[in-house]
C-alpha positions as CSV (number, residue, x, y, z in Angstrom):
1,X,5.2,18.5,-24.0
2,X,2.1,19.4,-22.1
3,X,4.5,20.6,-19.5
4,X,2.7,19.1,-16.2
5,X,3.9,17.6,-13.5
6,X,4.2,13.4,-13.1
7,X,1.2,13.7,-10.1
8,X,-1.1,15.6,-12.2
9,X,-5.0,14.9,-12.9
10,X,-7.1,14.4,-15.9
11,X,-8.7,17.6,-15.8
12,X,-4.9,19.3,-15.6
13,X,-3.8,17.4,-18.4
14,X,-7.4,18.1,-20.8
15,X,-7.3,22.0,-19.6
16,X,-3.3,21.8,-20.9
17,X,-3.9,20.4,-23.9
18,X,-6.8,22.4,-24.7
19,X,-4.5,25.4,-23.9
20,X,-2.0,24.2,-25.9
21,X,-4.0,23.7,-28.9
22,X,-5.5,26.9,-29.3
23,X,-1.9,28.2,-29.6
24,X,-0.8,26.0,-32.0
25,X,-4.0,25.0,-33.8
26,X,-3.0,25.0,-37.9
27,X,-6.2,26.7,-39.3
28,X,-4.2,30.1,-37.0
29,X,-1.9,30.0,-39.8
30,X,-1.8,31.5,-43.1
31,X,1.3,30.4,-44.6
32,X,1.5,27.0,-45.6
33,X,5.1,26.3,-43.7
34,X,3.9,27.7,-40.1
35,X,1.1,25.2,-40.9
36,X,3.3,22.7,-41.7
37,X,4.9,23.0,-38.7
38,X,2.0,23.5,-36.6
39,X,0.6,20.1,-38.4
40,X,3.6,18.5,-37.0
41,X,3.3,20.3,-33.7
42,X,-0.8,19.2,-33.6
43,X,0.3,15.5,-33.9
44,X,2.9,15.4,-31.5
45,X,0.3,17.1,-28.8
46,X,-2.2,14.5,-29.5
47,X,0.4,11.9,-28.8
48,X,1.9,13.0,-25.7
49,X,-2.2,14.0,-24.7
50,X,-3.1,10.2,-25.3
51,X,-0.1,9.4,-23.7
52,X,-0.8,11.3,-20.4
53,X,-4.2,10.6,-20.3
54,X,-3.2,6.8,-20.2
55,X,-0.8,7.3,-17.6
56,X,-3.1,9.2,-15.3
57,X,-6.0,6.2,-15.7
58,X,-3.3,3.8,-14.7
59,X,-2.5,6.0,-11.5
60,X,-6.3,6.3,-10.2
61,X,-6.6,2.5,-11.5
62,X,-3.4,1.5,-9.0
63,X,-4.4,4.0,-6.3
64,X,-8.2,2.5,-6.7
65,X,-6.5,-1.2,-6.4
66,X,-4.8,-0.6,-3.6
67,X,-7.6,1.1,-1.4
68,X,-9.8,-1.5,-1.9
69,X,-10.9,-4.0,0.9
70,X,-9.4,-7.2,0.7
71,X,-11.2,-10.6,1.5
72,X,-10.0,-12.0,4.6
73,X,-7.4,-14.7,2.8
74,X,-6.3,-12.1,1.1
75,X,-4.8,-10.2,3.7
76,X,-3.7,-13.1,5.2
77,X,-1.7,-13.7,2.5
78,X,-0.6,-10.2,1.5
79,X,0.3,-10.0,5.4
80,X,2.3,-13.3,5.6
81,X,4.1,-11.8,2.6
82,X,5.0,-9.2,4.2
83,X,6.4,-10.7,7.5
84,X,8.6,-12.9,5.4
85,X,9.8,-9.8,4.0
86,X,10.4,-8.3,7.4
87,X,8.5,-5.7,7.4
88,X,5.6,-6.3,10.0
89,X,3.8,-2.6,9.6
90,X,3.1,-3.2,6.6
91,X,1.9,-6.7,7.3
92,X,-0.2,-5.1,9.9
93,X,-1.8,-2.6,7.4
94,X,-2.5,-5.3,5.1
95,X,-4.6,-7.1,7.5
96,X,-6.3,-3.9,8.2
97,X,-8.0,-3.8,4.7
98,X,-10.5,-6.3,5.5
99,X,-13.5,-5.7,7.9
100,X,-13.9,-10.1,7.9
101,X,-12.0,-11.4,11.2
102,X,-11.5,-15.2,11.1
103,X,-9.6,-17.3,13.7
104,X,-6.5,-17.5,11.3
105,X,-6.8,-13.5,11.2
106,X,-6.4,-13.2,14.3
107,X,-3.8,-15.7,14.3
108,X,-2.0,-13.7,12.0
109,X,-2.9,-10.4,13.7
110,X,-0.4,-12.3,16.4
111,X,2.2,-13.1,14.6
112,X,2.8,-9.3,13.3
113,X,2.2,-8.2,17.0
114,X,5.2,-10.8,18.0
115,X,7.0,-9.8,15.5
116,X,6.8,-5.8,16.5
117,X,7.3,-7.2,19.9
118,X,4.0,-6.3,21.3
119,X,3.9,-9.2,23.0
120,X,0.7,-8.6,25.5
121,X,-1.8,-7.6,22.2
122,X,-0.1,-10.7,20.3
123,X,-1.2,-12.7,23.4
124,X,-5.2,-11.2,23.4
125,X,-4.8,-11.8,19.7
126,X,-4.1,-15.3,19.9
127,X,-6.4,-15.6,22.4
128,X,-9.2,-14.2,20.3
129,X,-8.4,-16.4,17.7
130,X,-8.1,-19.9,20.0
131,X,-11.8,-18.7,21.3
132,X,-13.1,-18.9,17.9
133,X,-11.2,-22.4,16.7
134,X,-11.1,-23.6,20.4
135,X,-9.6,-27.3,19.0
136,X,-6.4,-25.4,16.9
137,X,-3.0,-26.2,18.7
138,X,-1.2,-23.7,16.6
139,X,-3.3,-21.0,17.7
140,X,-2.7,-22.3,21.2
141,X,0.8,-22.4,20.6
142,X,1.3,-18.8,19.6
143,X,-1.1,-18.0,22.6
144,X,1.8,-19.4,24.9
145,X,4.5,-18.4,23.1
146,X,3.3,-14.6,23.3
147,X,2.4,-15.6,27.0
148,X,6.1,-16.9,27.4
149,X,7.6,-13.9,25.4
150,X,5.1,-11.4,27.6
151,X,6.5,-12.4,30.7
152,X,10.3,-12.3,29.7
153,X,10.1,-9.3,28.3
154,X,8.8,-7.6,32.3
155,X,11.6,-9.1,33.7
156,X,14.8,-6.6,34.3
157,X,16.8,-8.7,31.6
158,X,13.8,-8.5,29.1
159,X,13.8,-4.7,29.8
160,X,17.2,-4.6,29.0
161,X,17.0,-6.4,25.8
162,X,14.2,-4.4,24.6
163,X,16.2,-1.3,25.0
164,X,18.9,-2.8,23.3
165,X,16.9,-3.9,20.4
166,X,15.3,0.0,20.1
167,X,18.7,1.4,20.5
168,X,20.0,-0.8,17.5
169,X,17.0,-0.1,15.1
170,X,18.2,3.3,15.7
């Protein structure tokens, strides 16, 4: 009705409907059936303008929402999420939200890096995290299983498997 486009501002959708109404404003009319009809016009305008104003404080409230720093568990979380659903940049740009680094951030940093097969900054992320919580075995553990999956991956069968892999994402 305002005739704007779905990715359009508040101002575009004010500065429409103010357009809009000083064509179709009733006291313009003389004869009581074009302001009848421009009544009915008026109403409808003020519906869809409610209407389009809602929708575009819902976009700037989701946009706002998802811009927003995260607390540390948070991104965690929203990054674990993410890995389980196999999609590890994500996951990675999740955990970039927060400026807080904790041992289990770091920990987690890992796990995306291993899962994008980055094995050498999975290891100095594990290793970042074991030098904060020096007694945590799982953070040790991922620090020699990226170790482990470091080395493999330099060795000429490793190479080939990695090209392999690449080729098949392809």
């Amino acid at each position: 009705m305002l005739g704007l486009n779905a990715g359009a501002s508040a101002d575009d959708v004010r500065n429409a409907y103010r357009q809009l109404v000083k064509t179709c404003h009733p006291d313009k009319f003389l004869d009581a059936d074009e302001r009848k009809a421009a009544q009915e016009k008026m109403i409808a305008l003020n519906l869809a303008y409610e209407e389009a104003l809602k929708l575009t404080a819902s976009r700037r409230s989701a946009a706002n929402n998802y811009n927003r720093e995260l607390s540390v568990e948070e991104a965690i979380a929203l990054a674990d999420k993410m890995l389980r659903r196999d999609s590890p940049e994500s996951a990675l740009r999740q955990l970039m939200r927060t400026k807080g680094r904790t041992g289990a951030w770091f920990a987690m940093q890992g796990n995306v890096l291993m899962a994008l097969e980055l094995y050498e900054n999975a290891h100095q992320s594990y290793r970042e995290a074991v030098k904060r919580e020096p007694h945590n075995n799982v953070f040790r553990q991922g620090a020699l299983d990226a170790a482990v999956a470091l080395k493999k991956s330099r060795t000429p069968l490793g190479r080939i498997k990695t090209l392999l892999k690449r080729l098949k994402r392809k």
